[in-house]
C-alpha positions as CSV (number, residue, x, y, z in Angstrom):
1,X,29.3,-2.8,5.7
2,X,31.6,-5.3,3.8
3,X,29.7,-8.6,4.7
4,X,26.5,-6.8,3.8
5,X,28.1,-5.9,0.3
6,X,28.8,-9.3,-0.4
7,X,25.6,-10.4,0.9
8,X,23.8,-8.2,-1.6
9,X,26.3,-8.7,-4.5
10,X,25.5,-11.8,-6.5
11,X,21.5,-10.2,-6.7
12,X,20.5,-9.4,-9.8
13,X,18.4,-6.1,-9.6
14,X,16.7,-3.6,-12.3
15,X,14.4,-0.8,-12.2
16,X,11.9,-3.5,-11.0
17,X,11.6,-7.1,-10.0
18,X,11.9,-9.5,-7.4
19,X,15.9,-8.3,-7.1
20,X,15.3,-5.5,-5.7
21,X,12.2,-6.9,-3.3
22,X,15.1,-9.0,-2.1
23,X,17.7,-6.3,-1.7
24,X,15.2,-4.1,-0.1
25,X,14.2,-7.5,2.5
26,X,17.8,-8.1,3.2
27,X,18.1,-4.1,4.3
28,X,15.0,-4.6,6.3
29,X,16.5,-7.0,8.5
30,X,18.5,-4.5,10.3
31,X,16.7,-0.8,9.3
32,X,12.9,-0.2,9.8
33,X,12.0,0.2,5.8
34,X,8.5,1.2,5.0
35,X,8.1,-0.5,1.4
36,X,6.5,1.6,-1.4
37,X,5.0,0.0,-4.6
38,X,4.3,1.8,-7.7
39,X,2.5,-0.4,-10.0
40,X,3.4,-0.9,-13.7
41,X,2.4,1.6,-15.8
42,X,1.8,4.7,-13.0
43,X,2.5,8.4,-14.6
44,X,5.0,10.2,-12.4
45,X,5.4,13.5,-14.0
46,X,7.0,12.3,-17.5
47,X,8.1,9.0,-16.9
48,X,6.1,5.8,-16.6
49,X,7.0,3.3,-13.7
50,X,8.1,0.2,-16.6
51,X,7.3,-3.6,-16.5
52,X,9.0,-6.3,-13.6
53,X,12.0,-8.5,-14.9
54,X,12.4,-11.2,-13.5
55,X,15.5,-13.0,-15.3
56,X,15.7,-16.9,-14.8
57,X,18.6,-18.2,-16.8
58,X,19.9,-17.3,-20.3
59,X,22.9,-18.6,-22.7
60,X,24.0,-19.0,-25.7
61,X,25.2,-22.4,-27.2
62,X,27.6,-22.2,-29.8
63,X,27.7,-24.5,-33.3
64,X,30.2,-26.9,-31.5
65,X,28.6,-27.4,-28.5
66,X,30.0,-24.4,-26.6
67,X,27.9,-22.7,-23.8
68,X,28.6,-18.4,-23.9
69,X,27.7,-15.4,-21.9
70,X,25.3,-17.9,-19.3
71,X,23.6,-15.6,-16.9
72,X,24.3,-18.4,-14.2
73,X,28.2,-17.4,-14.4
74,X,27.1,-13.5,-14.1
75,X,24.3,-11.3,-14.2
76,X,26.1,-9.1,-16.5
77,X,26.0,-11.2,-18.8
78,X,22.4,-10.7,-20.0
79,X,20.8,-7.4,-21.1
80,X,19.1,-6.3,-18.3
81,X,15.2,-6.0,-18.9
82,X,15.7,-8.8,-22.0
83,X,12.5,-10.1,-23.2
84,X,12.4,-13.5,-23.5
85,X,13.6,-15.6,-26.2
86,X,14.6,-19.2,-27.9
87,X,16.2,-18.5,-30.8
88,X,18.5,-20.0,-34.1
89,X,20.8,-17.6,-35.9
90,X,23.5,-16.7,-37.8
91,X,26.7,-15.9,-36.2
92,X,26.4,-12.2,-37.6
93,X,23.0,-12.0,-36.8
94,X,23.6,-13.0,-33.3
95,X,26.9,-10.4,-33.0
96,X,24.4,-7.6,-33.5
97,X,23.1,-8.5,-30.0
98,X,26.1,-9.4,-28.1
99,X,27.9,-6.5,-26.5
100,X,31.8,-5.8,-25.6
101,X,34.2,-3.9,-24.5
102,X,37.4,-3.7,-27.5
103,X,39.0,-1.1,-25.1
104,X,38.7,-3.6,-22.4
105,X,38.6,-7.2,-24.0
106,X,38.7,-9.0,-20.4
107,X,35.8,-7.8,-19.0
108,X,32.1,-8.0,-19.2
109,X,29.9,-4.8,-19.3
110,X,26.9,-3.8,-17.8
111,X,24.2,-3.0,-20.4
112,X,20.5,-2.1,-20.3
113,X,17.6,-1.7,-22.1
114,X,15.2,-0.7,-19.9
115,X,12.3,1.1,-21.6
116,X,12.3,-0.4,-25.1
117,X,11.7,-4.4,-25.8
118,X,14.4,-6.3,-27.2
119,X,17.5,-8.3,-26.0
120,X,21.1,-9.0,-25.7
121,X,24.0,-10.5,-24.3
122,X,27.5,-9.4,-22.5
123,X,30.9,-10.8,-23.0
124,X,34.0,-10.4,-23.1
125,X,36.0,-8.6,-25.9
126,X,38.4,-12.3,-26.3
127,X,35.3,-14.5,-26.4
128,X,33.0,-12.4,-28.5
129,X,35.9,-12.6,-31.3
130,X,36.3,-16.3,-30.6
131,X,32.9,-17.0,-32.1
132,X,32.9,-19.4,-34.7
133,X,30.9,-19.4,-37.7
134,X,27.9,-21.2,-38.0
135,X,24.4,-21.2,-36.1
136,X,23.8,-20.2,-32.8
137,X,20.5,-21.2,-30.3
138,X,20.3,-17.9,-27.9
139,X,17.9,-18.6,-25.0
140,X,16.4,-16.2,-22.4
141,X,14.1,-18.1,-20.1
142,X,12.6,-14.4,-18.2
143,X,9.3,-12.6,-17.3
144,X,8.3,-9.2,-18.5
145,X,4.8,-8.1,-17.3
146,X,2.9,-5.9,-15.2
147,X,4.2,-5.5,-11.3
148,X,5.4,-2.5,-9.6
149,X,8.5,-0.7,-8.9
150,X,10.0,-0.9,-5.3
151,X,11.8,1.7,-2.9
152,X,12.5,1.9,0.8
153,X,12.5,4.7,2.8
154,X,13.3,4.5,6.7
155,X,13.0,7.6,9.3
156,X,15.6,8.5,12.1
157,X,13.3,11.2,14.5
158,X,15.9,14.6,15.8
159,X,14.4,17.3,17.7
160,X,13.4,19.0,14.2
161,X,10.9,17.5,11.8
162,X,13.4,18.9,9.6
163,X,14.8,16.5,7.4
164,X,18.0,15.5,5.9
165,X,18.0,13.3,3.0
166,X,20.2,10.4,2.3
167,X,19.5,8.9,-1.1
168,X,21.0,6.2,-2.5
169,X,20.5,3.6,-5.8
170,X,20.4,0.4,-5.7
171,X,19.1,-0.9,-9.0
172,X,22.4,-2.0,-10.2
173,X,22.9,-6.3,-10.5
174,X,26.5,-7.5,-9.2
175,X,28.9,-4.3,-9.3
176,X,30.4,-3.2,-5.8
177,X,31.1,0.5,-6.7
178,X,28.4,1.7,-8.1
179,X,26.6,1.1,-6.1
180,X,26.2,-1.1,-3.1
181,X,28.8,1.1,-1.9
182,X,26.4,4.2,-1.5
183,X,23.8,1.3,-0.2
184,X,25.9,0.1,3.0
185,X,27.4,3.3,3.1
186,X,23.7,4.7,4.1
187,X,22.9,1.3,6.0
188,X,26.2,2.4,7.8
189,X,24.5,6.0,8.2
190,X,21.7,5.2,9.8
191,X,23.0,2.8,12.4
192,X,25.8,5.3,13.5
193,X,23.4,8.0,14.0
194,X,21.2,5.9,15.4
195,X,23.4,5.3,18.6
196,X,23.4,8.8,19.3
197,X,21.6,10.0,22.0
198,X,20.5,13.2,20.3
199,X,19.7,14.8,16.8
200,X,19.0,18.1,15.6
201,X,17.5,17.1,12.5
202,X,15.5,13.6,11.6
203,X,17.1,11.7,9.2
204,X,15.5,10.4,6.2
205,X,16.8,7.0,4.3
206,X,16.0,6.5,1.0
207,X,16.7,3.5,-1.6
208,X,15.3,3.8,-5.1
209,X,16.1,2.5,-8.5
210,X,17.9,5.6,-9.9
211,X,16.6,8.2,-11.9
212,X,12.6,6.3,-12.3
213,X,13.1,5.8,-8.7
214,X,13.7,8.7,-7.0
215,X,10.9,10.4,-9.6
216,X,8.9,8.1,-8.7
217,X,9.5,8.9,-4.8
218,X,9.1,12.6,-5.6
219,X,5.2,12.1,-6.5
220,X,4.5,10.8,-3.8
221,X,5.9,12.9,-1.7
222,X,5.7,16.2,-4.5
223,X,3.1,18.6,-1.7
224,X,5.5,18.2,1.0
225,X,8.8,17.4,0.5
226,X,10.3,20.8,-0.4
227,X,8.6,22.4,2.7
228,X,10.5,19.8,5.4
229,X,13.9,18.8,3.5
230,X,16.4,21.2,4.9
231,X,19.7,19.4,3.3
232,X,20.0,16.0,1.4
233,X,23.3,13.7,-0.2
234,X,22.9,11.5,-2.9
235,X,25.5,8.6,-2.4
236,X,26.9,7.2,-5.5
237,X,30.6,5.4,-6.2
238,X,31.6,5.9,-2.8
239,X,33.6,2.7,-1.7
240,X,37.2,3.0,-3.4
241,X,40.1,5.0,-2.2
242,X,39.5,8.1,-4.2
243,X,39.6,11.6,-3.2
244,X,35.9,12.6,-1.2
245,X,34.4,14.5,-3.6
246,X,31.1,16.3,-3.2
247,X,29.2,17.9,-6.4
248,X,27.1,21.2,-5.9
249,X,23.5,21.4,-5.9
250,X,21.9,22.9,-9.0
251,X,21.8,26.6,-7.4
252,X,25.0,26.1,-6.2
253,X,24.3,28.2,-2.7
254,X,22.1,26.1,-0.2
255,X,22.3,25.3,3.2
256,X,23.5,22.3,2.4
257,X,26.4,23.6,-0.3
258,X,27.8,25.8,2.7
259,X,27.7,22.6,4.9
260,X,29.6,20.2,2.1
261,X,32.0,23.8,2.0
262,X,33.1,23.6,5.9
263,X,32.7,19.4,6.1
264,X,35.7,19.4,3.3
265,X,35.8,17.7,0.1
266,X,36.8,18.7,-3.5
267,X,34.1,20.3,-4.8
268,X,32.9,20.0,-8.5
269,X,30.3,22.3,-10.1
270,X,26.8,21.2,-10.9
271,X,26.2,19.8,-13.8
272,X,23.0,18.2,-15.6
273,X,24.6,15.7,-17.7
274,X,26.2,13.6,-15.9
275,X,26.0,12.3,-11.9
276,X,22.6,10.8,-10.1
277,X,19.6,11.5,-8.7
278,X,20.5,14.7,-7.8
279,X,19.3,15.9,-10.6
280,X,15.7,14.9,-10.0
281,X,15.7,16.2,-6.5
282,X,17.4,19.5,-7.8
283,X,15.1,20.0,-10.8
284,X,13.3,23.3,-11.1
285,X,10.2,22.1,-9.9
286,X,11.3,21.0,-6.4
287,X,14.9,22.7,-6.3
288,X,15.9,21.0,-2.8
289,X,19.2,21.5,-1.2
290,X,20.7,18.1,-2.3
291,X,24.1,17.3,-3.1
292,X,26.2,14.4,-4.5
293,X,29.0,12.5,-2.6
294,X,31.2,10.1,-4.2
295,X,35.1,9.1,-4.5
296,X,35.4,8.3,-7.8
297,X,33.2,10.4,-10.2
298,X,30.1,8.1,-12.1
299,X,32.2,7.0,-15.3
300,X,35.5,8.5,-14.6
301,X,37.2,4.7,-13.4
302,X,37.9,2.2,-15.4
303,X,36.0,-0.4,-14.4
304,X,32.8,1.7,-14.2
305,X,29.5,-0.3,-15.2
306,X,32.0,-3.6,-15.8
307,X,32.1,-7.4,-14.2
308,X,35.3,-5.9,-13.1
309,X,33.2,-3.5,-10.2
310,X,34.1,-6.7,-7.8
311,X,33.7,-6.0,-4.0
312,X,37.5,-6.4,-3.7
313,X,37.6,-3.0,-5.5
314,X,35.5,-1.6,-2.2
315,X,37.9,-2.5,0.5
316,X,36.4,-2.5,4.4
317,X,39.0,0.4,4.9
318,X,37.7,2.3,2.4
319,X,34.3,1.8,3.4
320,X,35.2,3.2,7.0
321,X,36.9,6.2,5.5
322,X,33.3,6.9,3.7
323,X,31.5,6.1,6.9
324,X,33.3,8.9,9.3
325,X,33.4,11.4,5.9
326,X,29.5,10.9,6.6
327,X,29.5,11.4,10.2
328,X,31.6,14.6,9.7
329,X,29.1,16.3,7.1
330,X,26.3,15.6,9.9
331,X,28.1,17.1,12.5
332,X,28.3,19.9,10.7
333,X,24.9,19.7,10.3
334,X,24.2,19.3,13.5
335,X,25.8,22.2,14.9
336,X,25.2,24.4,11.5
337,X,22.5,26.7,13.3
338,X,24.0,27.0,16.9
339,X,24.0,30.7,18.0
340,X,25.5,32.1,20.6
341,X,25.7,35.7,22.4
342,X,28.5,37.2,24.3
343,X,27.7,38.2,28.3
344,X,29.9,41.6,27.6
345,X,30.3,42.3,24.3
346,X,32.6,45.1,24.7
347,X,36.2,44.6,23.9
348,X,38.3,41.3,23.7
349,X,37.7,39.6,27.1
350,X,41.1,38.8,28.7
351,X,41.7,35.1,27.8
352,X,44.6,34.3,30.0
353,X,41.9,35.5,33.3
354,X,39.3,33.1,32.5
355,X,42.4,30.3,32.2
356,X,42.1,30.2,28.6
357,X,45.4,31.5,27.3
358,X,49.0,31.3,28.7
359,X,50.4,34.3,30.4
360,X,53.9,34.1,28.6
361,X,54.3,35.3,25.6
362,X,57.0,35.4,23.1
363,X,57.9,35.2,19.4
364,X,56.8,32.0,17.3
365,X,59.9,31.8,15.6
366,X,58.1,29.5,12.8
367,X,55.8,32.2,12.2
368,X,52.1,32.5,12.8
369,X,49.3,29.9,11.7
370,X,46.1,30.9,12.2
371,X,44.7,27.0,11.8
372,X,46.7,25.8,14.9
373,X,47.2,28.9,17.2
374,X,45.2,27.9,20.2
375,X,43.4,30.9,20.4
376,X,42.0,31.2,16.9
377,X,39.2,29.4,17.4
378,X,38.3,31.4,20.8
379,X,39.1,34.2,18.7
380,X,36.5,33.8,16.3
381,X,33.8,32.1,18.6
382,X,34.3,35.4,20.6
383,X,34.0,37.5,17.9
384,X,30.7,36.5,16.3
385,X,28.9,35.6,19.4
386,X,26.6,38.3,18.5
387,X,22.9,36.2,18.4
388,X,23.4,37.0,14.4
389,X,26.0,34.4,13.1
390,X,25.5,31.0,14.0
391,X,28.6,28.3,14.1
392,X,28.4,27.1,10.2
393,X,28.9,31.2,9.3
394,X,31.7,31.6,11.8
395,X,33.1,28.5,9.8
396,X,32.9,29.9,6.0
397,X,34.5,33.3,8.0
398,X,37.3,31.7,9.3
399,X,38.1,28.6,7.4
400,X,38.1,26.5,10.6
401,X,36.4,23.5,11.5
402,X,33.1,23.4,12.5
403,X,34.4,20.9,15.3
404,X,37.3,23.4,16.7
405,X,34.7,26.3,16.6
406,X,32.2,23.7,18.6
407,X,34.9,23.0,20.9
408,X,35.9,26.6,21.9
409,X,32.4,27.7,22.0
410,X,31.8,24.8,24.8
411,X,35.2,26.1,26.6
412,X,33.6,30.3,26.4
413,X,30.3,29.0,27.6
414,X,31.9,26.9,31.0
415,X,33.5,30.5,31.6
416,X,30.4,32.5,31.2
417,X,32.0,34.6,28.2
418,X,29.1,34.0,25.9
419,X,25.2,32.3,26.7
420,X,23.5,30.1,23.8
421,X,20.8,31.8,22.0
422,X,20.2,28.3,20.3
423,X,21.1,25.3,22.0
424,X,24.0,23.4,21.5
C-alpha cells in the first residue's frame, strides 16, 4: 500500500483531467475498474460536472531574476483549476493572488478554485514576505475546456447481490493523508477480501472526485442504488497513527451504525458541515446506511490540505493498522445476520457434559469479568439462539465481539447445542 502511495503521489489530480485518468490507470493495473465518463457540463441533480484542467507548468519570476511558487517543484503550488495566464504586475497586485499560511510560514497550502475562473499561486509564509518590490511576469501555461469527469468503480461478487460500499476520493494532487491513504487503503480492501474463499455480501469499490464525484455516481446509479446497498464506508484521512474513528450515518441507527458499534472505534455524531461524501450518500433523497472512517478527523491535523501531507506522515505500519481495522468491520459484516436455534431450548444445557466447561470450580479471587470468563460468550450464544436474534444483536446485548460470539457459536454447533437457521 506504501509503494502504491508513492507511486500515485507526485500526480497532480482535480475534479477532472488527465490526473485522475492516470490515477484511475495506475489502480487498474491491479483492480478490474470499469471507467465512467461524465462529460463537461452534465446536470447531476444541482451540480454541474465542471471543465478538464490539465496544468502544464506555471511560475512566477521575480524583478531580480528570481523564479517563485514553480508548479515543477510542487503541485501545490498552483491554484488548482487556474486558467491560464502570462502576465506583468505589480508586486501588490500579484500578492492578491498568491496564497499562505502566516500560522504556518514553512509550508505550502493546498488551494482551489474549482467552479469559478480565475487564478493563483501557493507559497510559503517566509517567501511570500520575501517578495521584493517591483514587477512581476506570472505565467500559467494550462488547458480549461470541455472533457469529462472520471470515476472507477470495481465489483467483488458474495453470495448476496447485496452490496457494501467502499468509497473513497482521490481528487486531491500530492498530499498522502487526505487522501491516497483512503485510496490504497480500499486498493488494500479489495485485494484482501479478494483472497477469501467466500463472501456474504459483494463488495462494491468506488473512486470519485469528492463531493461532484460521488453526485455524479449517484445519478447514475439514483433507481437502484438504495434498493441493493445494505452498508457503505467512506474512507477519508486514514493513514496516520490516530485513534480509528468512525462518524455516524445521517439517521444515526442503520445496519451499518450497529456494525461500526460492535467492530469498535470512537464514534462521533453525524454532522453536515463538515466530513466527505458521506453526506451525499446520506442525503434525504437516497439516505443509505454509509458511514465515515478516518484516524485523524478532515481538518483537525495540522498539516491538513498542506505540502507538509508527505507520505512519510502515512507510515506502512500505519497503513496495516487501517488495513485489519477494515477487515474487522467486514467480519462483522459478514457474520452480522447469522442466526442460530437451540436443539432444546429448555434450561441452561450443562456445559461441562458437552466438554465445554471445567468441572472444578472455585472462587476467582480477582473478581468476575464478564469479557474474559470462558463461558460468557457460550453464555450468550446459548441464550439467544432463538431463530430471532442473529450474531450482530447478541453483540450490541452483550458488549462482546462479534469474533468471540462466532467462535462459541462454531464450538455449540460441533456439540449439537444449537442448529443454524442462517448459515454461517
Amino acid at each position: 500500500m506504501h509503494a502504491l502511495l508513492r507511486r500515485l503521489f507526485p500526480i497532480c489530480r482535480s475534479l477532472a483531467g488527465p490526473g485522475n485518468r492516470e490515477t484511475l490507470r495506475v489502480l487498474g493495473e491491479t483492480l478490474p475498474l470499469k471507467i465512467t465518463d461524465v462529460p463537461t457540463g452534465t446536470k447531476v441533480f444541482d451540480w454541474v460536472i465542471p471543465e478538464e484542467w490539465t496544468p502544464r507548468a506555471a511560475e512566477i519570476t521575480g524583478p531580480d531574476g528570481r523564479i517563485h511558487a514553480r508548479f515543477a517543484d510542487h503541485n501545490l503550488h498552483l491554484v488548482s483549476h487556474s486558467e491560464p495566464i502570462d502576465l506583468k504586475l505589480d508586486r501588490e497586485e500579484l500578492l492578491g493572488h498568491v496564497y499562505s499560511l502566516p500560522q504556518q510560514p514553512d509550508i505550502v497550502p493546498y488551494v482551489t478554485r474549482y467552479y469559478k475562473r480565475g487564478w493563483g499561486f501557493c507559497m510559503t509564509e517566509h517567501e511570500r514576505s520575501d517578495l521584493l518590490p517591483g514587477k512581476y511576469r506570472a505565467r500559467i501555461d494550462a488547458d480549461l475546456k470541455p472533457g469529462a469527469l472520471s470515476f472507477g468503480e470495481a465489483l467483488l461478487p458474495g453470495d448476496n447481490p447485496s452490496e457494501v460500499l467502499v468509497s473513497t476520493y482521490m481528487c486531491h494532487p500530492s498530499m498522502a493523508n487526505d487522501n491516497l491513504s483512503g485510496v490504497v487503503a480500499a486498493s488494500g480492501l479489495y485485494h484482501a477480501l479478494a483472497a477469501r474463499s467466500r463472501r456474504r455480501f459483494s463488495y462494491r469499490f468506488l473512486f470519485v472526485p469528492e463531493t461532484i464525484g460521488s453526485i455524479a455516481w449517484l445519478w447514475n446509479n439514483r433507481d437502484i442504488v438504495k434498493g441493493r446497498t445494505a452498508a457503505g464506508l467512506v474512507l477519508s484521512c486514514v493513514g496516520n497513527e490516530g485513534p480509528f474513528t468512525w462518524k455516524e450515518s445521517r439517521l444515526g441507527n442503520t445496519f451499518m451504525d450497529r456494525v461500526m458499534f460492535v467492530a469498535g472505534g470512537e464514534r462521533m455524531k453525524f454532522t453536515p458541515v463538515t466530513g466527505s461524501d458521506e453526506r451525499q450518500f446520506c442525503s434525504p433523497g437516497f439516505d443509505l446506511p454509509v458511514v465515515m472512517l478516518s484516524r485523524n478527523y478532515p481538518g483537525t491535523f495540522p498539516f491538513y490540505h498542506t505540502s507538509a501531507d508527505t507520505p512519510e506522515k502515512t507510515p506502512p505500519a500505519a497503513l496495516a493498522a487501517t488495513l485489519v481495522w477494515l477487515e474487522r468491520i467486514c467480519d462483522t459484516i459478514e457474520r452480522s445476520p447469522v442466526q442460530y436455534r437451540r436443539t432444546d431450548p429448555h434450561g441452561e444445557p450443562m456445559l461441562s457434559r458437552h466438554g465445554l466447561y471445567h468441572t472444578l470450580s472455585r472462587r476467582k479471587e480477582s473478581g468476575f469479568d464478564r469479557v474474559k470468563d470462558p463461558r460468557s460468550a457460550m453464555m450468550w450464544v446459548l441464550s439467544f439462539s432463538d431463530g430471532n436474534h442473529d450474531l450482530l444483536a447478541i453483540a450490541e446485548h452483550s458488549g462482546l465481539s462479534i469474533d468471540a460470539l462466532a467462535g462459541a457459536a462454531e464450538q455449540a454447533l460441533a456439540a449439537g447445542l444449537i442448529e443454524a437457521v442462517t448459515p454461517a
